[in-house]
N, C-alpha and C positions, 0 to 999 in steps of 0.2 A: 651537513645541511646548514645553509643560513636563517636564521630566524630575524624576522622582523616584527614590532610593534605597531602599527597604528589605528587612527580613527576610521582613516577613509581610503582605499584602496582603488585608485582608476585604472583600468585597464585600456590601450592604445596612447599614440600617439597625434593625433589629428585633430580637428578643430572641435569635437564634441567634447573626446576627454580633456583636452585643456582648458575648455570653456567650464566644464564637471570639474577639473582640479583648482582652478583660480576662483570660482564660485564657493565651494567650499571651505577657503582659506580666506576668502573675502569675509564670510559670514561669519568666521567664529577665527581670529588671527593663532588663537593656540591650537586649533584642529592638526593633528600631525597628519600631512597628506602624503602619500607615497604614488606614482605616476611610475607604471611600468611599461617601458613601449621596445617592441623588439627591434629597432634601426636608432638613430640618433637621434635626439632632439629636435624637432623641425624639417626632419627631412625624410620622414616612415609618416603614412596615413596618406588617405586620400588627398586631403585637405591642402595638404604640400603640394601634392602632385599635379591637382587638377587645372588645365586649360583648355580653355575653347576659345571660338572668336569673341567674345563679348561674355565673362561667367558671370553669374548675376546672383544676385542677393535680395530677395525678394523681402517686400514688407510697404506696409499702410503707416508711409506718414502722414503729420500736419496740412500738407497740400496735397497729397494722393488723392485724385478724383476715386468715389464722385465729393469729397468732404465729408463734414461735420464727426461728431460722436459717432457716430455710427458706423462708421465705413472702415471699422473692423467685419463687421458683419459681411459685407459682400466678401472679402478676402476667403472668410471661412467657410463664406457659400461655396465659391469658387473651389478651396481645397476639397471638399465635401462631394460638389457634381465632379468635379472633373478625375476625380479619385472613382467615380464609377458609384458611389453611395456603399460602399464597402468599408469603408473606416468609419472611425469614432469620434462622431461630430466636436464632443463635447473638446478632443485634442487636437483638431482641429481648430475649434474655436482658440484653444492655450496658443497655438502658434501664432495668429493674427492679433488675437490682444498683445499679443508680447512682440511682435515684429519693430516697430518705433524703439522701442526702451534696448533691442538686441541691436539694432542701428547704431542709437546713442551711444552705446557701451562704445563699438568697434570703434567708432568715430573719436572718439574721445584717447582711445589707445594710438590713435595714428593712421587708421585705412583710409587711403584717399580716393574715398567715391569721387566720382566725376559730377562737378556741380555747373546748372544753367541758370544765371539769373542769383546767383546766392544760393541756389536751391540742388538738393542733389537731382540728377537727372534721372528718369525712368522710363521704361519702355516698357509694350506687352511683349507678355511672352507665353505660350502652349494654351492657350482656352483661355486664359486670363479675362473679365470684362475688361480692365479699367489697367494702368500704367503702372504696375509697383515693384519692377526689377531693377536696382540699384546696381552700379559694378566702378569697377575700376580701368577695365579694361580684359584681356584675358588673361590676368593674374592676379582678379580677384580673390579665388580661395588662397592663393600664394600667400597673397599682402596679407589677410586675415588671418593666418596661420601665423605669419613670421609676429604678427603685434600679440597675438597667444602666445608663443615662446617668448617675445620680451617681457610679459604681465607674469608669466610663470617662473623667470628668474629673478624677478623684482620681488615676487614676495616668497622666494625662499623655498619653494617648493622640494621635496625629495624626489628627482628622478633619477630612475633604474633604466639604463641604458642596454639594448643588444642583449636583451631578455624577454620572457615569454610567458607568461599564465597559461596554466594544461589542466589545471582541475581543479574545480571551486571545494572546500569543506563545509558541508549542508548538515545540522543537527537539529533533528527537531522541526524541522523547516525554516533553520534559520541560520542565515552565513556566519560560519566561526571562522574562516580563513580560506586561504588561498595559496596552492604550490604554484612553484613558479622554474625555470632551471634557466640560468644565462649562458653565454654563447663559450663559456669557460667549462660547460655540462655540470654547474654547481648547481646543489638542489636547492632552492629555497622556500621560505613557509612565513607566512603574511600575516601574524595573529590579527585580526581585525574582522569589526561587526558588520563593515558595509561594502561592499563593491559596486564600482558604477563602470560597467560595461562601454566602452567606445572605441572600441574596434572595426569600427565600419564593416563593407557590404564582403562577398564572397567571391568577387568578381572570377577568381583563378579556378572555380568550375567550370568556366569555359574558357579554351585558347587565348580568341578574340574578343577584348577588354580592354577596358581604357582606364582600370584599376592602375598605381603602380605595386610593383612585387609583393609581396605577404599578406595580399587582400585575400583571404584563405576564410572568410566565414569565422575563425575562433569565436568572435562568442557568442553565435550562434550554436557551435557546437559545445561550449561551455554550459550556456543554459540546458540546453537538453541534457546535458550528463546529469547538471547539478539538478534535473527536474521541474524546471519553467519550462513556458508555454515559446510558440512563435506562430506567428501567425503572416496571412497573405505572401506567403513565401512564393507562389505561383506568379508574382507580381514581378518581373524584373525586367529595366528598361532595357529596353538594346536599340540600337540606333546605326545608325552609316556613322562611320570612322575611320581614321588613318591609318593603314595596319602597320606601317613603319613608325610614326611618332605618336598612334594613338589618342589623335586628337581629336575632339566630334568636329564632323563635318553639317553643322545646322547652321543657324543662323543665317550670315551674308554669304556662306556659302553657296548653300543653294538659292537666294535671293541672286545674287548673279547668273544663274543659271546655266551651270556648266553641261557636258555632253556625259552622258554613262554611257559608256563604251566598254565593251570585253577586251581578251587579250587578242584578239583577231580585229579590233577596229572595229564592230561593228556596236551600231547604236541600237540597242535593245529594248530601252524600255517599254515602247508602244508596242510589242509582242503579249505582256501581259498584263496591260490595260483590254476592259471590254469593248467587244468588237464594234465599231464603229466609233470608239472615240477618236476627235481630231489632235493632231498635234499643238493646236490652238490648247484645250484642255487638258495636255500631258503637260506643256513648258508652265501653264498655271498651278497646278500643282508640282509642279518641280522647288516654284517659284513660297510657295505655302509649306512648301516642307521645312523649312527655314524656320516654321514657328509652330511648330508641330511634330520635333525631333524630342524624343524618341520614337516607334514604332506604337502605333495605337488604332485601334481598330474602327475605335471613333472614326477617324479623321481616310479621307483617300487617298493620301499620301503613302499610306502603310503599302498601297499598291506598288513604293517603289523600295520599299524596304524589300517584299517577297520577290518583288524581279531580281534584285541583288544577289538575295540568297540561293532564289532557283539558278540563276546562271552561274553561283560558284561551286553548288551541289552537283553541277552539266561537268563539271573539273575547269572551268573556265576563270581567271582573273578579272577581277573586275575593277575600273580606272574613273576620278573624276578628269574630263582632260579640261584647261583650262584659256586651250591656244587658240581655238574656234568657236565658232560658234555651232550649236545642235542644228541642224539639217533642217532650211525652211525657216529657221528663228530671226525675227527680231523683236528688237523692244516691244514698239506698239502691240506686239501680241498679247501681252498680259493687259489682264482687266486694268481698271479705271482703279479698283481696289489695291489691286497689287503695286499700281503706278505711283499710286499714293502713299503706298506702306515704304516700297524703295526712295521715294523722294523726302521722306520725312528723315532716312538714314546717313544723308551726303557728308561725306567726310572732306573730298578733295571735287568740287563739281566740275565735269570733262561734257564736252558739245555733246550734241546729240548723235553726229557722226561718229567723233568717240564712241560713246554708250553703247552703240548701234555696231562697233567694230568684234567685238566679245567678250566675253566672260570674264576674261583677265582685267580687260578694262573695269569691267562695273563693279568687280571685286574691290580694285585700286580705289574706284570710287567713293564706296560707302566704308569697305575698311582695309588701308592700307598697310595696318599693324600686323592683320594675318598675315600679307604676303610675306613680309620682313620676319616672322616667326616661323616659318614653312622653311625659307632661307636658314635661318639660324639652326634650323634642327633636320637640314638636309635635303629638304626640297625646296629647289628652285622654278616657282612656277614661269618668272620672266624668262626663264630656258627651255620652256615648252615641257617641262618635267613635269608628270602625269602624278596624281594621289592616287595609289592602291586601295582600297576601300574593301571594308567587310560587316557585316552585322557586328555588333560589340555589343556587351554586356558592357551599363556604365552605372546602375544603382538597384539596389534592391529596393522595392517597395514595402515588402514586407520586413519582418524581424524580431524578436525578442517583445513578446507582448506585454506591453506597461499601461499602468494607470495613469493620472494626472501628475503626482509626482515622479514620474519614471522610474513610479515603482512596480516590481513585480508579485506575484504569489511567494516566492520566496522572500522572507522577512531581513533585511537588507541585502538585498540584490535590485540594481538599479540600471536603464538601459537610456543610452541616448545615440541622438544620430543615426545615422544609416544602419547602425545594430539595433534598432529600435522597430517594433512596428504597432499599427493600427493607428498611425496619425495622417496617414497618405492614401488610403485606399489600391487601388490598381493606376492611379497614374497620380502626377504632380504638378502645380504649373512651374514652370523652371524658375528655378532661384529657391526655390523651397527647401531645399538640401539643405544648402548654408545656411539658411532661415533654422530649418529643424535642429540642427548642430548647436548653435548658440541658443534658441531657447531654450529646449529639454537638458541641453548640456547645463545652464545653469538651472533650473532648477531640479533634476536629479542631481548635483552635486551639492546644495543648497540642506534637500531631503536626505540624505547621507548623512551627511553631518549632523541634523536634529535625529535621525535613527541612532548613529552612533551615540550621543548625547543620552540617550533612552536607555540604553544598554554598558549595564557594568559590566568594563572591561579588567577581566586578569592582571593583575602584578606580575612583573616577574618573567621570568621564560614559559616562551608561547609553548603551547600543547599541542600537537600536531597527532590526529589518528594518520596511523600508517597507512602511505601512499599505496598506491598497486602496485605489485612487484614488479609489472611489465617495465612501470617509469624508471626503476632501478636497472633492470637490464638492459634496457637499450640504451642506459647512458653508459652504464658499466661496457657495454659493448659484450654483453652475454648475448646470450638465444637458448634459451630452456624451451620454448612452444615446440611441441612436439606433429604438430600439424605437417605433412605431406604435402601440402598443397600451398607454395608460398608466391609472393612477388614484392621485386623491391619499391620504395614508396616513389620512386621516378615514374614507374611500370603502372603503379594505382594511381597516379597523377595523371599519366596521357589516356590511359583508359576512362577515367572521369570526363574527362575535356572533351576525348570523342565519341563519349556515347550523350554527354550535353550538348555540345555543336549539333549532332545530328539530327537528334531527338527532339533536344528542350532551346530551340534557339528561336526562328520568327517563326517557322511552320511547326507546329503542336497535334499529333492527331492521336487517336485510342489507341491506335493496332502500334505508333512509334513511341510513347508515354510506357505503354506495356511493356514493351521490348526492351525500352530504357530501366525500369524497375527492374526487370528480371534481371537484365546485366550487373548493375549494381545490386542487389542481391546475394547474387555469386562473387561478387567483389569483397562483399563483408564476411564471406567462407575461406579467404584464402589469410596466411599470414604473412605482413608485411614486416621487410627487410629493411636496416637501415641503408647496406649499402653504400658506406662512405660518405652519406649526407650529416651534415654538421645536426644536433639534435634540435636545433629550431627548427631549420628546412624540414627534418621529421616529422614534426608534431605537425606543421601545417600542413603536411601532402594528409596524416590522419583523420585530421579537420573536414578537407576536402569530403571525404565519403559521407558523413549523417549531415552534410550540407545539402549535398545531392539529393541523398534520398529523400531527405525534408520539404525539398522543390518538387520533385518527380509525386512525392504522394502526394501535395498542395494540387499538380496541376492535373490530376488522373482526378480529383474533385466536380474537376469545375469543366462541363461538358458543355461551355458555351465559350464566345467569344466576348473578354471586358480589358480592354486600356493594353496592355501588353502583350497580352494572351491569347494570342489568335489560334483556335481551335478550328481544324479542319476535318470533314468525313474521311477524306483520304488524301494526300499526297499531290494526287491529280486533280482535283477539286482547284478552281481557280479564286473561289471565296471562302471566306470562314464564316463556320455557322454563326448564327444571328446571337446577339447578348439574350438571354433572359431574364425579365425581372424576377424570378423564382429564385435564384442566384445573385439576388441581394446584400448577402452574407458572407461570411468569412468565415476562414476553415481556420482550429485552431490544431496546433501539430504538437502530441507529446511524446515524448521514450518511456515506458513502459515496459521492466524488465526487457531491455536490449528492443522491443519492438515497438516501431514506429505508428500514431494510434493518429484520428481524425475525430475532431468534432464541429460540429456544423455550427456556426452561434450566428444570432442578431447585433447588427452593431449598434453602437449608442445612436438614435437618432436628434435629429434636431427638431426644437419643439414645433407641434404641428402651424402654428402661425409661420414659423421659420418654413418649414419644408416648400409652404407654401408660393413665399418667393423665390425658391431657389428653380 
């Protein structure tokens, strides 16, 4: 086994825990920081991975309407309503005061937001009042990322490459260390007071995701072993996306207004709209989907989320096509509002005969970067080449419940970013992600460092209580479990994905939620095989399972429909039942000798003058 010494311990590699590791080393230059991520440097996390047409970076500058001091306030209003009132105003409010100052920093590393006037420019986006999505283009998280990996080798940081954290050491309620084993199956052991969790979301419980690879929930399932809480796990976005390149299909996307077509050609979606709506009203919302991606119950766009899904559950493929135009469409059909929203986006401005020609065209129009990125990664829409489209999982709402320092009930243990929850509620307005990653990422790594500081640390060679025997044999490549009843971790990977596709994806009902827990269940009775998977790919298929379960019993909770979670009586049911305000609240999820346990709580509200405006 290898042992290591330090103060501060981050777990992933993506824009949270580098923001948590270069916070840390910022704050105190002698802090020994150790950064363990299991892919390479910059290039494992979301963070790296993530594009769309426009990714945005939300936050309340100096000229961010509506002005003055104050106009943090509406920002946190906004995260607060449009989160469903299920999160915790108070961290809430931590993200919009701190949005400007998380700007600064990036800015100052090198991200080149796109500026109008001297100024960076903004747009709304998902519920938003007021303009405060900043970007680069659709490699905003990219660029952000890549100036975190230069700030991270500038000050020296330790990173541990193509390695994996599997079990926190908890004494007393309070973090003494952390195992770890690298892609070489060498054990290692982390003497250290504090860990700051940033391992993003879980996306590889389901199939269809726009995670890249090893988005497995870890600590997620870390917390729970080690004994922390997570909360609104029931929360998680999914939206229309590329099932080839994975990319979300929102924005100018659907502002163009392409045809949803199956794999027989045929135009479906005004099948499950309600009867009598016009095709006038279906391309309006087509057109609104664009700023209202993910899938939200709010919003009646979600109507084209469930047609999606119904018609792929019929065994049917489903296409955006981009060569014609939908049946009966042109421009002037959309409102005055929508006319207005696409003409404020012109990139390349084309006649009105143009516009009026198709989708392709209005695409080129307002953004012609997509089409050139579609190209680059294999689809060529200028060849009449269609986007395959499916529901995807793209972020957790919930996660790892923290306090204002991204602290948790365990006494150094710290969570930020997309491993994080009760800062979001049940939905987010876009660009918040990024946002959440650099705030809580620096100040959980900030509070680390003053916990470590708190805590006298050992001389000497770390102390390690003895790991579980299981970690030693399945690296040793033993199998002592004597269980009957086994499958390999491939076997509990696809079994995961299809009993979450099915069950836990846009359509949510009692009698499928049930059927899904039972399965998973019997999934935690059998024993799993390695199999010839390397002992990382292992640990994360393991991961997979009390992630599941964590979601399945968050959403067996919550017997209404709020932000992502469309709860239906049955299957054939063409609406989801109504939200509740009784179901104001938030479920919090703990393990509990091996079993998974529920508590109902009240979230931090905002003070009654506040509520008032919102």
């Amino acid at each position: 086994m290898k042992y290591y010494d330090c103060d501060v311990l981050v777990v992933g590699g993506g824009g949270a825990a580098l923001r948590a590791a270069t916070a840390a080393r910022e704050s105190d230059p002698g802090c020994k920081v150790f950064v363990v991520t299991k892919g390479k440097l910059g290039t494992t996390g979301t963070t790296a991975n993530s594009c769309s047409d426009r990714m945005a970076f939300h936050a309340t500058l100096p000229h961010t309407e509506p002005g003055g001091e104050d106009a943090w306030k509406y920002h946190a209003d906004d995260i607060y309503r449009i989160g469903g009132r299920v999160s915790d105003y108070d961290l809430a409010a931590i993200l919009a005061q701190n949005s400007y100052a998380a700007f600064e920093y990036l800015e100052a590393l090198g991200v080149p937001f796109i500026k109008k006037d001297g100024k960076a420019h903004q747009f709304v986006t998902d519920g938003s009042k007021y303009a405060r999505a900043c970007y680069t283009g659709p490699k905003t998280a990219i660029h952000i990322e890549e100036a975190l990996v230069r700030r991270t080798r500038q000050l020296g940081i330790n990173v541990i490459e193509n390695s994996m954290i599997i079990s926190l050491q908890v004494e007393n309620g309070q973090i003494t260390g952390a195992f770890g084993v690298n892609e070489d199956e060498d054990m290692m052991f982390f003497n250290t007071p504090a860990v700051v969790l940033g391992t993003g979301g879980g996306g590889e419980i389901f199939s269809q995701h726009v995670y890249p690879p090893g988005a497995t929930g870890d600590g997620y399932a870390l917390a729970l072993n080690a004994g922390a809480s997570l909360v609104n796990m029931e929360f998680i976005q999914i939206g229309i996306a590329s099932v080839k390149t994975r990319l979300n299909c929102s924005g100018s996307f659907m502002r163009a207004v392409p045809r949803f077509i199956n794999e027989d050609g045929e135009e479906f979606l005004s099948r499950y709209f309600p009867e009598g709506t016009s095709l006038l009203d279906v391309y309006n919302i087509v057109f609104e989907k664009g700023a209202s991606w993910p899938v939200s119950c709010e919003h009646p766009s979600s109507l084209i989320d469930i047609a999606v899904f119904k018609e792929i559950m019929k065994g049917k493929r489903v296409y955006l096509d981009f060569s014609q135009n939908p049946r009966e469409f042109s421009f002037e059909m959309l409102n005055e509002a929508n006319r207005d929203r696409y003409a404020s986006e012109l990139n390349q401005p084309i006649s009105d005969e143009q516009r009026n020609s198709g989708p392709l065209a209005r695409l080129r129009e307002i953004n012609p970067d997509s089409i050139q990125w579609l190209k680059d990664n294999g689809i060529d829409l200028e060849k009449d080449e269609m986007i395959e489209i499916a529901p995807s999982a793209q972020h957790f709402q919930g996660g790892v419940k923290i306090r204002k320092q991204g602290d948790t009930e365990i006494k150094g243990l710290f969570a930020a970013g997309e491993c994080a929850g009760g800062q979001h509620g049940a939905n987010r307005p876009g660009g918040n992600a990024l946002l959440d990653c650099q705030v809580f990422g620096k100040i959980a790594g900030e509070a680390a460092v003053c916990h470590a500081r708190s805590v006298k640390m050992g001389k000497g060679a770390a102390k390690a209580v003895p790991a579980k025997d299981f970690v030693f044999e399945h690296i040793a490549g033993q199998d002592k479990d004597s269980r009957k009843d086994r499958i390999s971790a491939v076997e509990l990977k696809s079994e995961i994905q299809d009993i979450m596709g099915r069950y836990v994806s846009i359509v949510r009902t009692k009698e499928g939620l049930a059927k899904a827990w039972q399965s998973l269940e019997q999934l935690g009775k059998y024993h799993v095989n390695r199999d010839g998977l390397n002992i990382i790919e292992f640990y994360e298929c393991l991961n997979l399972l009390p992630v599941a379960k964590a979601t399945v019993k968050a959403c067996l909770q919550r017997p209404e429909s709020r932000g992502p979670h469309l709860y239906f009586e049955s299957e054939d049911d063409p609406n989801p039942v109504a939200g509740n305000p009784d179901y104001e609240k938030y479920f919090v999820i703990r393990c509990q000798d091996g079993e998974i346990t529920v508590q109902a709580r009240e979230p931090v509200r905002p003070q009654e003058d506040r509520r008032k405006e919102i």
